[in-house]
N, C-alpha and C positions, 0 to 999 in steps of 0.2 A: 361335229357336223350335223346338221337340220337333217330328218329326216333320213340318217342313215340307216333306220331298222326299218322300213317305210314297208308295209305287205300289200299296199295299194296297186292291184296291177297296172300295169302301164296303160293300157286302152282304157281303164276306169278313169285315170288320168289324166288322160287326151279328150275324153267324153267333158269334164269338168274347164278345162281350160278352154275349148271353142266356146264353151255356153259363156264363161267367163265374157271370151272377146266379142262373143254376138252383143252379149247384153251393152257391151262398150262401145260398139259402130262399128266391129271389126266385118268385114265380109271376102267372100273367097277363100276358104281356110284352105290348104291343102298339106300334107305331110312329102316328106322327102325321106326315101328308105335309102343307106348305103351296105350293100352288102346282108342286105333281109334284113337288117337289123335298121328301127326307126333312125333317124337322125337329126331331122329338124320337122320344126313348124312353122309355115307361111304365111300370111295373111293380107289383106289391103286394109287400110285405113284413110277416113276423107283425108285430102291434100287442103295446102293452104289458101289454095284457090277455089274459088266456088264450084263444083262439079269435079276437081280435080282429086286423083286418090295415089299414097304412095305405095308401093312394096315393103313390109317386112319378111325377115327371116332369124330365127329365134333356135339354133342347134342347143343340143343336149348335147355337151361334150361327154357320153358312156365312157367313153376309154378315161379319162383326164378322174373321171369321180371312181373308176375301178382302180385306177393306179393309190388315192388315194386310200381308199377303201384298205388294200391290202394293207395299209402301214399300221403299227402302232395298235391302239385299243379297238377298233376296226373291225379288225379280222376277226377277230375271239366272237365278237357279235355277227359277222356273217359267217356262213358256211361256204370255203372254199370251191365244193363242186358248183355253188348256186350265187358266186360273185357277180360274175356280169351282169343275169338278171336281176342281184339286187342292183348290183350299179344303173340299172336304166331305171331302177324303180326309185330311186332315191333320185338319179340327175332330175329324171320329167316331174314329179315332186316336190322340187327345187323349182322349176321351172314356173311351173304350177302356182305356185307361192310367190312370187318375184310378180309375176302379171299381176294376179288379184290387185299384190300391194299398189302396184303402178297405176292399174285401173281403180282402186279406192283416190288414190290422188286425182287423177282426172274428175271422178266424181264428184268430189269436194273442193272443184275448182282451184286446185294447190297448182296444178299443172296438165298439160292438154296433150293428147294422145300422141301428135309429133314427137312433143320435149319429150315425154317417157319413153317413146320406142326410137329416138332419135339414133342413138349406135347403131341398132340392126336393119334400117333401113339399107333395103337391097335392090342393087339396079339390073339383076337377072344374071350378072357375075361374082359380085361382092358385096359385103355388109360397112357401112360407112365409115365402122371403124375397123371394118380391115383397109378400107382404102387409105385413110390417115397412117395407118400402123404399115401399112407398105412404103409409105411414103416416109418413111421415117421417124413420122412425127411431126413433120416441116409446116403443118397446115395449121398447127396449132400456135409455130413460132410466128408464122406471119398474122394472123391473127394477135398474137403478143397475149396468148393466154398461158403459157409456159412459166412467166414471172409478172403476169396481171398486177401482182399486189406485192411483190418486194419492192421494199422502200414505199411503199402506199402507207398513208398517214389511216390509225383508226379510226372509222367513220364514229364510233358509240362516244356519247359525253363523258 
């Protein structure tokens, strides 16, 4: 796992990922704490329309990277009393990491701030791909991206 020994503290980390998204067009940063403990990261980005801007939202799943944390070779590298805060130090880290890479594609015109933060778009209840993953999945069959390319002939000569 990336950065599971990470000593980086969380706020240093937070400090580095806004500048990240300012320098990208992101604006309105704001964080979301659940239970004193940080949880996510929000932000706006221009919409596809001229003037227009959409909602992201970007959680640190802590619990999901402490669970994994404890298994295996993991643990011998973290100290038990000090898991969780590595766990938030290693998820936002992670986090941290995944942006840059998204926002260097943007920059190098591979792909544009929607397409990259397209899952975490949030409409003030849900992130886009929890509303497909609530939905079953069904948005994707109608769409007809579930088997896009079975039976598709190979485009290469």
């Amino acid at each position: 796992m990336k950065n599971y020994t990470s000593e980086v503290p969380v706020e240093r980390t937070l400090i580095r990922i806004e500048a990240v998204l300012v320098k990208g067009g992101a604006s309105g940063i704001n964080k979301t704490y659940r239970d004193g403990e940080l949880f996510s990261i929000g932000f706006t980005i221009p919409g596809a329309a001229k003037g227009s801007s959409m909602s992201v939202r970007m959680p640190a799943r802590v619990d999901a990277v402490e669970k994994a944390l404890t298994k295996g070779k993991y643990l011998a590298a973290t100290a038990q009393g000090r898991m969780k805060k590595q766990a938030a130090r290693t998820a936002w880290k992670l986090m941290q990491d995944w942006i840059e890479v998204q926002l260097s594609l943007v920059e190098l015109q591979q792909a544009d701030m929607i397409q990259v933060f397209l899952p975490y778009l949030h409409d003030g209840q849900q992130t886009l791909y929890e509303q497909i993953k609530s939905g079953g999945y069904k948005a994707l069959e109608n769409m007809k991206l579930l088997d896009a390319h079975a039976g598709a002939e190979d485009p290469r000569p």
